[in-house]
N, C-alpha and C positions, 0 to 999 in steps of 0.2 A: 461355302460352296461344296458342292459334292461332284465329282467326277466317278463315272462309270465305265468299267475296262469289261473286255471280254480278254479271258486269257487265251494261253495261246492250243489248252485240253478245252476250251467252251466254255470253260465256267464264269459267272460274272460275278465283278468284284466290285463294291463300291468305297470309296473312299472318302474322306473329308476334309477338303483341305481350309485354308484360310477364307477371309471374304474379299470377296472380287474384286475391290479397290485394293488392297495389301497386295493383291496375287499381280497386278496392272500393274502397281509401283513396283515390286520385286521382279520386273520382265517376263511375266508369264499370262499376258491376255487370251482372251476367249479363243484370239484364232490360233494359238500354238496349239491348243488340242483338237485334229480333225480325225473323223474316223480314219480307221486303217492307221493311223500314226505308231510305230512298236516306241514301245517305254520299257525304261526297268525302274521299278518303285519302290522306293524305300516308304516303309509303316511301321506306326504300332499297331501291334491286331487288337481287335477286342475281343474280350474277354472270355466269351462264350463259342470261342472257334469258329463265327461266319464268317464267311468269306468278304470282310473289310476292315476297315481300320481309318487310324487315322495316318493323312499324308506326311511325310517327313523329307523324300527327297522325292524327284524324277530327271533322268536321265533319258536325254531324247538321243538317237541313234546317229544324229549329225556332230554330239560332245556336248550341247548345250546341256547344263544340271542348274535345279529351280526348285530349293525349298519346299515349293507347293503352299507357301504362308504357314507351313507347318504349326500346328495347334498343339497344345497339351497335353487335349486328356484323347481318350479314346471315345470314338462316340457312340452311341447307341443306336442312331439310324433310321431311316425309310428303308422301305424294301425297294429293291431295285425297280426301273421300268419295266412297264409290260410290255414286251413283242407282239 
């Protein structure tokens, strides 16, 4: 699954976390991420300095923290959505 953030300078960041049934079981389904939702996210970045990475932790502003299904490697990636 990939998760896409808008920071908090505009920039958009996409991320990669585990797959949706891991991310269900580990307490973190679809609706815990709504827009406008503030996060701090723990990553490994990739390689080539874009802005993404793969997902490692997330820390949601109420104390809630969620692996993210956290994966391995770093990934290569889609380009983020078009606006």
């Amino acid at each position: 699954m990939w998760v896409w953030i808008t920071a908090d300078n505009g920039d958009k960041w996409g991320f990669e976390a585990g797959a949706p049934a891991q991310l269900v079981r580990d307490g973190f389904p679809r609706s815990s991420l709504k827009e406008g939702t503030k996060l701090a996210i723990t990553f490994h970045p990739v390689r080539d300095g874009r802005h993404g990475g793969s997902l490692t932790k997330v820390a949601f502003d109420d104390g809630r923290v969620n692996n993210g299904g956290a994966i391995a490697s770093s990934p290569g990636g889609p380009s983020p959505p078009k606006q």
